[in-house]
C-alpha positions as CSV (number, residue, x, y, z in Angstrom):
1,X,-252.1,-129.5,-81.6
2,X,-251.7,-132.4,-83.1
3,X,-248.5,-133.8,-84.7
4,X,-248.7,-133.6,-89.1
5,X,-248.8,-137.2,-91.2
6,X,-247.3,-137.4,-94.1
7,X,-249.7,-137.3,-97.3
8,X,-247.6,-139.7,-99.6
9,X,-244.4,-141.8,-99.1
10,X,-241.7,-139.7,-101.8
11,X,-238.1,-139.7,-100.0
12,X,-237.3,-136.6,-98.4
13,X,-233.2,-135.7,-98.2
14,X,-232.6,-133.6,-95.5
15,X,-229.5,-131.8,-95.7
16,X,-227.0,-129.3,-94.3
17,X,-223.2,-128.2,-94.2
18,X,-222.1,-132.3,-95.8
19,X,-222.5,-131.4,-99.3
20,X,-221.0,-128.6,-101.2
21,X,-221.5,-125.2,-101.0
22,X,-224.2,-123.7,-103.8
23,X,-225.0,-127.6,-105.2
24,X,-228.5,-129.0,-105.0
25,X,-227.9,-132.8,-104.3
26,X,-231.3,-133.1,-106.5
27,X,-232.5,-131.3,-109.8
28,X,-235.9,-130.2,-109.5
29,X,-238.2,-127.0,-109.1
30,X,-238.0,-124.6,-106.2
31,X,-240.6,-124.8,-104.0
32,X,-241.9,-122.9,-100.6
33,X,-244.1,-124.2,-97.9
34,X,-245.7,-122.6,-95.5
35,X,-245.1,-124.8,-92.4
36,X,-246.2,-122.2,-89.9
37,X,-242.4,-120.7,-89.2
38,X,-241.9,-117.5,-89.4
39,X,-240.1,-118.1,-92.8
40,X,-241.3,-120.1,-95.5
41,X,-239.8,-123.6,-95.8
42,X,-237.8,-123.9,-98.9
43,X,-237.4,-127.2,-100.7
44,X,-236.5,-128.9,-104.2
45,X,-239.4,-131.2,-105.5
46,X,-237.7,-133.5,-107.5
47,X,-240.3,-135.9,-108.5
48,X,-239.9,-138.8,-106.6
49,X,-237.4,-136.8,-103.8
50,X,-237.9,-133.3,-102.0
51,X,-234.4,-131.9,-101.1
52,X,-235.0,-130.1,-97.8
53,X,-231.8,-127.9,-96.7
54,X,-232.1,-126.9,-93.1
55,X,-230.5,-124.5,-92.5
56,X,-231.8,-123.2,-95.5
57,X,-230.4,-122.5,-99.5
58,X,-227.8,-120.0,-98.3
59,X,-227.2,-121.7,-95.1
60,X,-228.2,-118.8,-92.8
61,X,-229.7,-120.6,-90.3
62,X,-227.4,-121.5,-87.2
63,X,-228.3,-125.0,-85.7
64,X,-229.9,-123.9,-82.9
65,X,-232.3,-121.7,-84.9
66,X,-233.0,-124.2,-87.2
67,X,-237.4,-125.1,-86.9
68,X,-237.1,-128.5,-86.9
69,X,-241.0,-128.7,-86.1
70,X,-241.6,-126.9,-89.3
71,X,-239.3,-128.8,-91.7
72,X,-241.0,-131.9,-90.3
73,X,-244.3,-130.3,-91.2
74,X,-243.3,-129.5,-94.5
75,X,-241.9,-132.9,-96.0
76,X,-245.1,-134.4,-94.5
77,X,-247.2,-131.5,-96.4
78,X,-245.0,-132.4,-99.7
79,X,-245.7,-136.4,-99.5
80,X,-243.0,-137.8,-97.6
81,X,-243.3,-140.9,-95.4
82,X,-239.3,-141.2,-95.4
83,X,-236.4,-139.5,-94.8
84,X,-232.7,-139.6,-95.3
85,X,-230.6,-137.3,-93.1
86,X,-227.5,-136.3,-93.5
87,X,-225.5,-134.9,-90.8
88,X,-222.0,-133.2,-90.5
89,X,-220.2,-134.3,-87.2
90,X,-217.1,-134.5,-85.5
91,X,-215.4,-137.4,-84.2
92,X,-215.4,-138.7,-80.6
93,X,-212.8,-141.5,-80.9
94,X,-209.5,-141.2,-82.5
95,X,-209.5,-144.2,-84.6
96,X,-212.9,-142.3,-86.1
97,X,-210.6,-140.6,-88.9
98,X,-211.8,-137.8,-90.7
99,X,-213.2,-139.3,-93.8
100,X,-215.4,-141.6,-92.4
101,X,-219.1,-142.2,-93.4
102,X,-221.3,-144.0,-90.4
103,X,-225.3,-144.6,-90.0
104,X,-225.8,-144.2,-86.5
105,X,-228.1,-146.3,-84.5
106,X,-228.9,-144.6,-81.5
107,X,-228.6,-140.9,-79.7
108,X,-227.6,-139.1,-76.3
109,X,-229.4,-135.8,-76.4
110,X,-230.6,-135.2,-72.6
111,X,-231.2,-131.7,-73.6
112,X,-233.1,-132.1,-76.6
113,X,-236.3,-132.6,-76.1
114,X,-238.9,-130.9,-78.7
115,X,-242.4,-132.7,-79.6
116,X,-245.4,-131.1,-81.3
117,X,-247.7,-132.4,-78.5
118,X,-248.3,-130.3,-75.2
119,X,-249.6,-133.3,-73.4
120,X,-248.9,-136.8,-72.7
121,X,-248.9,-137.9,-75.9
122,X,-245.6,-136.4,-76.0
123,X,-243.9,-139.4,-74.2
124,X,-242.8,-141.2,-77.1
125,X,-239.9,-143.6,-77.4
126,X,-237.6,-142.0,-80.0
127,X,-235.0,-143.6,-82.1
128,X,-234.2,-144.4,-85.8
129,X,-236.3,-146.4,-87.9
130,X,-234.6,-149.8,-87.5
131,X,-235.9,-151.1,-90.8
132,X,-235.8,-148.0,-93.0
133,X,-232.0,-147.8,-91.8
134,X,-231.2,-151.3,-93.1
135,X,-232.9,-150.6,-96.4
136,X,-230.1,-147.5,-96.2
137,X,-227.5,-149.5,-95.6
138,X,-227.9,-152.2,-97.9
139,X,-228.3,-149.7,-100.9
140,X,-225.4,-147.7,-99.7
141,X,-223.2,-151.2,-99.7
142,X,-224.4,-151.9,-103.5
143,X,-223.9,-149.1,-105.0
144,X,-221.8,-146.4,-102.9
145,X,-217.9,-146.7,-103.7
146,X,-217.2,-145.8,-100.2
147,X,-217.7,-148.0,-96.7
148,X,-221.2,-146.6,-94.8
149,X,-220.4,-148.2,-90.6
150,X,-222.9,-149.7,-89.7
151,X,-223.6,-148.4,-85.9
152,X,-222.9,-145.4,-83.5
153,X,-224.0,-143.4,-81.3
154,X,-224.8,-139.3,-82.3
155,X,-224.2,-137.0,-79.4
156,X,-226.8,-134.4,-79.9
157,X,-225.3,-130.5,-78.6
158,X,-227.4,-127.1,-78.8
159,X,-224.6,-125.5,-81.0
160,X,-224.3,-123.3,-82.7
161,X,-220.1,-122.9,-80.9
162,X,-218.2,-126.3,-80.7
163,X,-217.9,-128.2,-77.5
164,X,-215.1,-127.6,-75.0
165,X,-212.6,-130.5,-74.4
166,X,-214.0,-131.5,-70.7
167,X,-217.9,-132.1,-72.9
168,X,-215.9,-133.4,-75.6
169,X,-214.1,-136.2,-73.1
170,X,-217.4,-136.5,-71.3
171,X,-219.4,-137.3,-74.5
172,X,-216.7,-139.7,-75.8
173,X,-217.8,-141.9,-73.1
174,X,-221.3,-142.6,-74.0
175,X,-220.8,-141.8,-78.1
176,X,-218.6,-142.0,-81.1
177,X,-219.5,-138.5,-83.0
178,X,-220.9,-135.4,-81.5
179,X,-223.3,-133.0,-84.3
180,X,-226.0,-130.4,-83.1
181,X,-229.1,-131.2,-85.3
182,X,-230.2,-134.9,-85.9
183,X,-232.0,-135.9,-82.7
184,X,-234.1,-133.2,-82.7
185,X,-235.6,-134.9,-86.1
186,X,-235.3,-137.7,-85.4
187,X,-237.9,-137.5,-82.4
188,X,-240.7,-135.6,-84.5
189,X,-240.2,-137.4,-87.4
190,X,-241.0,-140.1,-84.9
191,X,-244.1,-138.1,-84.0
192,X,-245.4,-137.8,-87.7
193,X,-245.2,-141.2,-88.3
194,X,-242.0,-141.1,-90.6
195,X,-239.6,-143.3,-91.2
196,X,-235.9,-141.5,-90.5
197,X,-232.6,-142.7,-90.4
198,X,-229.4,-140.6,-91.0
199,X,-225.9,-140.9,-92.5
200,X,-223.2,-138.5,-91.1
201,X,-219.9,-137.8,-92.4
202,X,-217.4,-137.5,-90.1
203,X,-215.6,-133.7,-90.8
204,X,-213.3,-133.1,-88.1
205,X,-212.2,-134.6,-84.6
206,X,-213.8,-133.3,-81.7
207,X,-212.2,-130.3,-79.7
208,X,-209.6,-132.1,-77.6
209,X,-209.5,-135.3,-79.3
210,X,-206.7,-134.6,-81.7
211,X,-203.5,-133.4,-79.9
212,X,-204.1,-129.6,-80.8
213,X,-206.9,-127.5,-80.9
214,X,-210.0,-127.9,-83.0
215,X,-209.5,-125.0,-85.6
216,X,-212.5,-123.5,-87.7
217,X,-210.0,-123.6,-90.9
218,X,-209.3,-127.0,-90.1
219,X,-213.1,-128.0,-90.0
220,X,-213.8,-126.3,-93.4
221,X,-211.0,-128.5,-94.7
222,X,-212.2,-131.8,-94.1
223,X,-215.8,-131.0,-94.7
224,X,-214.5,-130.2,-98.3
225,X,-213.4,-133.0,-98.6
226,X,-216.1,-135.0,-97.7
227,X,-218.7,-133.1,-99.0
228,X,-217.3,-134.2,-102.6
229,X,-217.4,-137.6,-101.3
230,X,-221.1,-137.5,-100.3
231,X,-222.2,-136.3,-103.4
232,X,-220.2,-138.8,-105.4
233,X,-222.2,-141.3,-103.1
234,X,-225.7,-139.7,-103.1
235,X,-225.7,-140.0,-107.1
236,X,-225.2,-144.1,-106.9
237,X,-227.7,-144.6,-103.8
238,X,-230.6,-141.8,-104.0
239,X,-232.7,-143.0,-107.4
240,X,-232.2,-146.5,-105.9
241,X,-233.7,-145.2,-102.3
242,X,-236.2,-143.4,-103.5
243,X,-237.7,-147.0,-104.9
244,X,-236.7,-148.5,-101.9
245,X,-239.3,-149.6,-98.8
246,X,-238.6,-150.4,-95.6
């Protein structure tokens, strides 16, 4: 099988648990592809973006049941050459306050590995697209009222429970913030000849980090918060990204 190309080059938003609960980041019509799952990939065609939730509208869908492969087929079905991630994460480092906003530049995912190839062609080199990123970033400076870092490292875990304070101290070593989704899109958006990059909004600190236990209350509470944030943000940057090249 071969990997799917995109047929246009509209931005694609794919989102998850960073923006408000019941919002649509985009106003548009609702749309359904059929990408091949065994449910039908639900998106919001809003002209020049397609809003892509993945986890789905009601947010059913734990991380690791999320089909990346057909989510990837579907944006490049509904004319995407580019995509915008947006990822909720924890923190790795303690001076990586709840809060934060960062566009990370790398990943450590050993254990992720998916690909729509069954043969060599599968050996990619995966990573974010360095120039579609910048293009991010200098929009985000322009217009977004709050500070985008530029640089990390996303630590890519199976999910859907947390990680346990001995992965959380062994992660911290090689990354700044830990999420369970990103990579994974990263690498076939790769594949289908798409230019991706992310932006991840830091929601909590790691299990272990802070000096008591990672709470689920406690990760509702700052992804609240910076879910408002977000979508403050995604109003100033998205109309100009969507004009934007790399």
């Amino acid at each position: 099988m071969d990997a799917p190309r995109p047929t246009g080059d509209r931005l694609a938003l794919i989102y998850g648990f960073s923006l408000p609960e019941g919002a649509d980041p985009v106003g548009g019509e609702r749309v359904k592809v059929d990408a091949g799952s065994e449910r039908a990939v639900e998106a919001i065609d809003a002209g020049e973006i397609v809003a892509l939730p993945r986890h789905g509208f009601d947010r059913s869908v734990p991380a690791h049941l999320v089909d990346h492969h057909a989510n990837v087929r579907a944006i490049c079905e509904l004319g995407c050459g580019r995509v915008l991630a947006l990822g909720s994460v924890g923190s790795l480092r303690t001076d990586l306050e709840v809060g934060s906003f960062l566009c990370p530049d790398d990943f450590y995912a050993p254990e992720t590995a998916p690909s729509f190839y069954d043969d060599p062609r599968g050996h990619s080199v995966p990573g974010f697209d360095l120039e579609w990123r910048e293009a991010i970033l200098e929009v985000w400076s322009a217009r977004a009222e709050i500070e985008l870092i530029d640089g990390g490292v996303y630590a890519h875990t199976l999910g859907p429970r947390f990680e346990t304070p001995a992965e959380v101290r062994t992660l911290a070593q090689i990354a700044d913030v830990v999420g369970m989704t990103l990579a994974a899109e990263t690498v076939l958006s790769r594949e289908a000849g798409i230019a991706y990059a992310a932006v991840c909004t830091v929601d909590n600190l790691a299990n272990g980090i802070a000096e008591v236990p990672l709470t689920i209350e406690e990760l509702r509470r700052g992804r609240d918060e910076t879910a408002a944030a977000q979508a403050a943000a995604l109003e100033r940057v998205l109309p100009a990204l969507a004009a934007a090249r790399p």
